[in-house]
FIMARZA-501043 format. One line per field, with one value per residue (C-alpha): x, y, z; residue in three letters; residue number from 1. Coordinates in steps of 0.25 Angstrom, whole numbers, always signed. Example, Ala and Ser with C-alpha at 12.3 -4.5 7.8 and 13.67 -1.06 7.14 Angstrom:
<rs>
xx	[+49,+55]
yy	[-18,-4]
zz	[+31,+29]
rest	[ALA,SER]
nr	[1,2]
</rs>
This chain:
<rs>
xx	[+0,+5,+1,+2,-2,-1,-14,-21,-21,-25,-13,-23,-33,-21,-14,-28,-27,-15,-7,+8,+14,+12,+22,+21,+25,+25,+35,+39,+49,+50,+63,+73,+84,+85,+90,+80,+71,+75,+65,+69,+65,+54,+41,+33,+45,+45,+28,+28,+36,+28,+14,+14,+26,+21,+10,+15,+23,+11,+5,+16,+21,+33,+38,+39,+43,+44,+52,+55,+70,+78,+86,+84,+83,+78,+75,+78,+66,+60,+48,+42,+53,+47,+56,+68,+81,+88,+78,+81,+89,+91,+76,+68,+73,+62,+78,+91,+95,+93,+83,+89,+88,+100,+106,+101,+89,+75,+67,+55,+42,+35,+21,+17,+6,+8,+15,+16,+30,+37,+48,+45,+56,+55,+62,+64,+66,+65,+79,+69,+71,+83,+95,+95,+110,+108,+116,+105,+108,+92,+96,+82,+88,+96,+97,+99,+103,+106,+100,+91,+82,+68,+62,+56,+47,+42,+34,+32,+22,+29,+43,+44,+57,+63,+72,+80,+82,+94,+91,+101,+93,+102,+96,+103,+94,+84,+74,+65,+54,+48,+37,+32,+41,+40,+48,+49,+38,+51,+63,+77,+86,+102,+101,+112,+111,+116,+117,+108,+91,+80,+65,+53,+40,+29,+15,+5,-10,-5,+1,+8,+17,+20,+36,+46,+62,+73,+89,+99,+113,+128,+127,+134,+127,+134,+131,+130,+122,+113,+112,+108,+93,+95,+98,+94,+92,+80,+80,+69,+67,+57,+54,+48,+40,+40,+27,+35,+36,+32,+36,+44,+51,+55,+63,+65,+78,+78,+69,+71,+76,+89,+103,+117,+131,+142,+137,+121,+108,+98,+82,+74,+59,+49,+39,+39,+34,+40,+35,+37,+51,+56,+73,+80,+97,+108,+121,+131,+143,+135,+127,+114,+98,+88,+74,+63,+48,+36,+21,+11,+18,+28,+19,+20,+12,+3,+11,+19,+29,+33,+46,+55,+58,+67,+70,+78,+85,+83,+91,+78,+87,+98,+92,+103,+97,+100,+91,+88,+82,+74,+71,+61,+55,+58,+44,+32,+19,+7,+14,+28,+39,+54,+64,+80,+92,+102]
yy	[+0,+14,+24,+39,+51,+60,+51,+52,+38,+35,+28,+25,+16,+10,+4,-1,-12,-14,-15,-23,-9,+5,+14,+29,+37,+52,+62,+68,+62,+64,+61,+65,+73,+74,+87,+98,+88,+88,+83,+92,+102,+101,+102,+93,+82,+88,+89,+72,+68,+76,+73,+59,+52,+48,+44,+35,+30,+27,+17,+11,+15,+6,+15,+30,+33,+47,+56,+71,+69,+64,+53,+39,+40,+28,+30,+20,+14,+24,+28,+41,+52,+67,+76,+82,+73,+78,+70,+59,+47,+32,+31,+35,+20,+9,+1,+7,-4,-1,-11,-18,-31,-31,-22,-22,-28,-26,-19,-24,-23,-32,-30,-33,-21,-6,-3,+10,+15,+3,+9,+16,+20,+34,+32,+44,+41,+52,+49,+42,+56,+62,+63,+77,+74,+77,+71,+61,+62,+60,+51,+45,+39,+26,+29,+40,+38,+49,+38,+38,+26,+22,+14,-1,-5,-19,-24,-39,-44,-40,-35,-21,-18,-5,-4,+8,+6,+15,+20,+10,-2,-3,-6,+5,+5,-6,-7,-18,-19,-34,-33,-44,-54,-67,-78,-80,-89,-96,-101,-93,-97,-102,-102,-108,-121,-129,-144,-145,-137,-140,-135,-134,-131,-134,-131,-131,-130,-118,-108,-102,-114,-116,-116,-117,-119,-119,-124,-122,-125,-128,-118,-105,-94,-81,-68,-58,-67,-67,-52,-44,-44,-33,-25,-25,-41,-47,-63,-73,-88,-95,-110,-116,-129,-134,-125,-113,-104,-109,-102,-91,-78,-66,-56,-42,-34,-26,-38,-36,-49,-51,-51,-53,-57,-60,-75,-76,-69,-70,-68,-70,-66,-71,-64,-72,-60,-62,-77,-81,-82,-83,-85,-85,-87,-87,-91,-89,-97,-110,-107,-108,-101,-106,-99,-102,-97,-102,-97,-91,-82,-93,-95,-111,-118,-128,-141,-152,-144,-146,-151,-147,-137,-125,-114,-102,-91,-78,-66,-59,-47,-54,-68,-75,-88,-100,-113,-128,-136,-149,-159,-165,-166,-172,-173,-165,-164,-155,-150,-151,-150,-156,-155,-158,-157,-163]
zz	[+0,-5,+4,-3,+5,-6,-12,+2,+4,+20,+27,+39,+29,+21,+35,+40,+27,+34,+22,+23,+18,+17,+7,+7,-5,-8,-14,-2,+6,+22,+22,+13,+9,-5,-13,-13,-6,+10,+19,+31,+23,+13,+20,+15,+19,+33,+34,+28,+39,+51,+46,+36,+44,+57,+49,+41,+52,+59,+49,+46,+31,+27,+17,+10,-3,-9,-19,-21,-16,-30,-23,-16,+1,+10,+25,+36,+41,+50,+57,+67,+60,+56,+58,+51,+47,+59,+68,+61,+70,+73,+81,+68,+61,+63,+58,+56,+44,+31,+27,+14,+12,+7,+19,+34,+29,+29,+37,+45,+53,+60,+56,+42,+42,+43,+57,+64,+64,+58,+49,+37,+25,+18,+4,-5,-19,-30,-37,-49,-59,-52,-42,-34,-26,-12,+0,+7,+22,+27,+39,+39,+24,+25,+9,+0,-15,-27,-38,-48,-45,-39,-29,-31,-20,-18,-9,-6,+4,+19,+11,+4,-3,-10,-17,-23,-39,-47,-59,-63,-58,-45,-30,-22,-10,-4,+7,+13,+25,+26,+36,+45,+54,+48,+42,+26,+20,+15,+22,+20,+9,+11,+30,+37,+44,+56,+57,+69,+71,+78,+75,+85,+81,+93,+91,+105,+105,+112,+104,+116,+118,+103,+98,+89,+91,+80,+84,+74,+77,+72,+61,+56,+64,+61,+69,+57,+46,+60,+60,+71,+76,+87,+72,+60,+58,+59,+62,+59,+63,+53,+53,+40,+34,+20,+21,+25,+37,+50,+61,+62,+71,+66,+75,+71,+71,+84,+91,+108,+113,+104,+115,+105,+109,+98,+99,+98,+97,+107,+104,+115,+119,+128,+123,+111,+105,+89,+84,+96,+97,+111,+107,+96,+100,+89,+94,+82,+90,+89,+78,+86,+82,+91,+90,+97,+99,+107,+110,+99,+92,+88,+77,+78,+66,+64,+65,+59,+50,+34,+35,+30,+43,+41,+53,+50,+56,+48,+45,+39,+35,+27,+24,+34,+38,+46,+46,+50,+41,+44,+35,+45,+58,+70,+74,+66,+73,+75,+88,+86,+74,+78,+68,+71,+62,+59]
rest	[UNK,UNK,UNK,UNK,UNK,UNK,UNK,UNK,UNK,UNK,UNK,UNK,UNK,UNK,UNK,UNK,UNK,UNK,UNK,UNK,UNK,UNK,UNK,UNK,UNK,UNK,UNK,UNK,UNK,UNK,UNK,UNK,UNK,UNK,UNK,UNK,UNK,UNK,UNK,UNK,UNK,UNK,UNK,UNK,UNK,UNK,UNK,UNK,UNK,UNK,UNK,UNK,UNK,UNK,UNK,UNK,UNK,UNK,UNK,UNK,UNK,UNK,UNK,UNK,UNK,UNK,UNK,UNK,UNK,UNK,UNK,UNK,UNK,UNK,UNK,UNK,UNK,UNK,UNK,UNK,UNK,UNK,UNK,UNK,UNK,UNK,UNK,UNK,UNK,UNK,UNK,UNK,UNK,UNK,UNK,UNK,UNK,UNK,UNK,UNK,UNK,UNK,UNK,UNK,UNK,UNK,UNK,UNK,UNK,UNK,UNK,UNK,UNK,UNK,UNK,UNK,UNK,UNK,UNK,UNK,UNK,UNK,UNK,UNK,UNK,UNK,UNK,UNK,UNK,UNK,UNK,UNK,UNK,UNK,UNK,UNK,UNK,UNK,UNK,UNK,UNK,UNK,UNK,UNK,UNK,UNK,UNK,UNK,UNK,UNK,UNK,UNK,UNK,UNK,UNK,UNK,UNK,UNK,UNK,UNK,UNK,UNK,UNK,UNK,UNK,UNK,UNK,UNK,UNK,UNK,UNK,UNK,UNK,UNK,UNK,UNK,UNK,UNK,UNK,UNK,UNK,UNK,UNK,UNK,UNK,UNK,UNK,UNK,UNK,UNK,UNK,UNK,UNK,UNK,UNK,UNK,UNK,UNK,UNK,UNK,UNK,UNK,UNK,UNK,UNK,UNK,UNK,UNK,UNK,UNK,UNK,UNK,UNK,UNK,UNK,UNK,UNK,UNK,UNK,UNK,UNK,UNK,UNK,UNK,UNK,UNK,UNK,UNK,UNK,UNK,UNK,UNK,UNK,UNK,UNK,UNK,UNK,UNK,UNK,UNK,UNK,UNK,UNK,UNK,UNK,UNK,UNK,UNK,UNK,UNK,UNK,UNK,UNK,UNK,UNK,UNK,UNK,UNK,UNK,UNK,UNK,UNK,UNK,UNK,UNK,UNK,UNK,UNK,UNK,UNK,UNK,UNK,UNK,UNK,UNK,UNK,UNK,UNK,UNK,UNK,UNK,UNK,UNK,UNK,UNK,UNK,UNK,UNK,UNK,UNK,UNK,UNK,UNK,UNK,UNK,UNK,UNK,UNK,UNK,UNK,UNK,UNK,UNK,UNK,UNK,UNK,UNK,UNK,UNK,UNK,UNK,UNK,UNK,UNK,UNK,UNK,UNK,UNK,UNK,UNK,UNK,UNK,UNK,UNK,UNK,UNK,UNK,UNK,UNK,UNK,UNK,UNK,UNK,UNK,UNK,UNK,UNK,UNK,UNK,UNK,UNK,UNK]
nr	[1,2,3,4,5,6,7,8,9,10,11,12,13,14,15,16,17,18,19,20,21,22,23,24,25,26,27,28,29,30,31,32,33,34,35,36,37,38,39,40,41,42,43,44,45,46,47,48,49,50,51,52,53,54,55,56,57,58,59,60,61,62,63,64,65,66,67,68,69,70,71,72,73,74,75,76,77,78,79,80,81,82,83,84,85,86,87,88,89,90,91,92,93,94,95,96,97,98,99,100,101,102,103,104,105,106,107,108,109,110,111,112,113,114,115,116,117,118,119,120,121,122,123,124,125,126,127,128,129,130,131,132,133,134,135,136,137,138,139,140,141,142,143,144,145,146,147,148,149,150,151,152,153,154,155,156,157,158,159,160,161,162,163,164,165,166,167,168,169,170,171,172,173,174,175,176,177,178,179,180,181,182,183,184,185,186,187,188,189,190,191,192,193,194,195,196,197,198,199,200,201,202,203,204,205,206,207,208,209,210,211,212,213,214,215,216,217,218,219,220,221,222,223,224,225,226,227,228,229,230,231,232,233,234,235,236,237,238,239,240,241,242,243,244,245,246,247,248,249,250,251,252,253,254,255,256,257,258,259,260,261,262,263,264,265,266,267,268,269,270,271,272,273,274,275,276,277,278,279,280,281,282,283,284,285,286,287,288,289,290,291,292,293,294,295,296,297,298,299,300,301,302,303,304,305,306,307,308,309,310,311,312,313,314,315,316,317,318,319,320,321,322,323,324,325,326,327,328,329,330,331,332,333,334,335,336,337,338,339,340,341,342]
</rs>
């Protein structure tokens, strides 16, 4: 959904069809620092961040496209600034990464619908005629190019993606935001293994006293391909059937619960609030990953499984992945799913 203010469109009624994304475009920009074209200056730029902002911000628009300056600038993911670029610091980025995929990776919210101050991006983009060379200092920006070129945006499903094409047919800036916390319908591609996993899977009559529990060990577990979760990295544990996904838990970057030494991550919470995850310890020495979740939210389906099994550990930002595989199972019943290797 394309929400234009400049054609009168209601953002309130747009929101309540709860749409998966909400995209703002008009010539203006509110941030900007392009020649002739300073946002700090120009009224109208100044009047669209003060009045139109903080609404936008409070329903939730993913993203902001406009023109008028003749270059290419990309904001950080930000949310609740209004003033002049002065104000501008650290505590205005929903992320501090730069949200390619081929960089920091992407950037992420955890509902799939439009939510109130979840990060937005501003990008400017009127280098499509001409180049008006400027210095580009907006420290809102992340980017900011002297380049003939346009933007190509696509959107698939819970993924948007932009991308900055030159005139030359040349991708010269990139941006992602997947929304949603959950496992890929398909297992990763090309995950390290170790010669020794266990799967759990438990289901009760009584969904609070459901589990699932996944050992992997002996293999090569190596602190950066890990990445860091109190950062910018964001770590999944999915467990898959031959009929695909079937139990899952994703933890975002940032995720209270995470203590580090130069050995192993730690994970833990009680309140099983995410999937029901209750630990999730790394220990990169002996090449351990053991992940557990119990209760309702653990998300335990109908039982017996598919086999083959397969339960991963997911860099969700760089596609690092480490798995056990299992041919068959140890036991398979309407209650319970064992599965051993080697």
């Amino acid at each position: 959904m394309v929400v234009t203010p400049a054609q009168g469109l209601d953002l309130q009624a747009a929101v309540l069809q709860n749409p998966t994304w909400i995209v703002a475009a008009w010539h203006r920009p509110p941030y900007s620092k392009g020649l002739l074209h300073d946002s700090d200056v120009e009224t109208s730029e100044i009047r669209m961040r003060q009045f139109v902002l903080p609404i936008l911000d409070n329903y939730g628009v993913d993203a902001v496209f406009s023109g008028h300056s003749h270059d290419y600038e990309r904001s950080y993911f930000i949310d609740g600034h209004y003033g002049l670029s002065s104000t501008f610091d650290d505590s205005f980025k929903v992320e501090s990464g730069d949200g390619d995929p081929a960089g920091d990776g992407a950037y992420r919210k955890v509902d799939v619908g439009p939510g109130p101050h979840t990060g937005t991006v501003y990008v400017v983009n009127g280098s499509g005629s001409e180049v008006r060379m400027t210095t580009l200092n907006h420290p809102a920006m992340i980017r900011g190019l002297l380049e003939l070129g346009s933007v190509v945006l696509d959107i698939d499903d819970t993924t948007l993606t932009a991308q900055f094409l030159t005139s030359t047919g040349a991708v010269h800036d990139a941006f992602r935001i997947v929304k949603g916390l959950t496992c890929s319908a398909t297992p990763a591609p090309g995950c390290g293994a170790a010669p020794k996993g266990k799967l759990l899977l438990a289901n009760n009559a009584d969904p609070n006293k459901d589990k699932w529990k996944w050992k992997w060990k002996g293999g090569t577990l190596a602190a950066p391909d890990v990445g860091d979760p109190t950062g910018e990295d964001d770590l999944a544990v999915c467990v898959y059937d031959a009929t695909g996904a079937l139990v899952s838990g994703t933890i975002p970057h940032g995720t209270s619960g995470w203590t580090a030494t130069s050995t192993s991550l730690n994970y833990s919470n009680d309140a099983l609030v995410l999937h029901g995850l209750s630990k999730l310890k790394l220990k990169f020495n002996a090449g351990l990953i053991l992940a557990k979740a119990k209760g309702a939210n653990a998300g335990v389906p109908t039982l017996p499984a598919a086999p083959p099994l397969r339960a991963q550990l997911v860099n969700l930002d760089t596609g690092a992945c480490w798995e056990s595989v299992f041919a068959t199972a140890k036991k398979n019943t309407e209650k319970k799913v064992i599965a051993v290797t080697p």
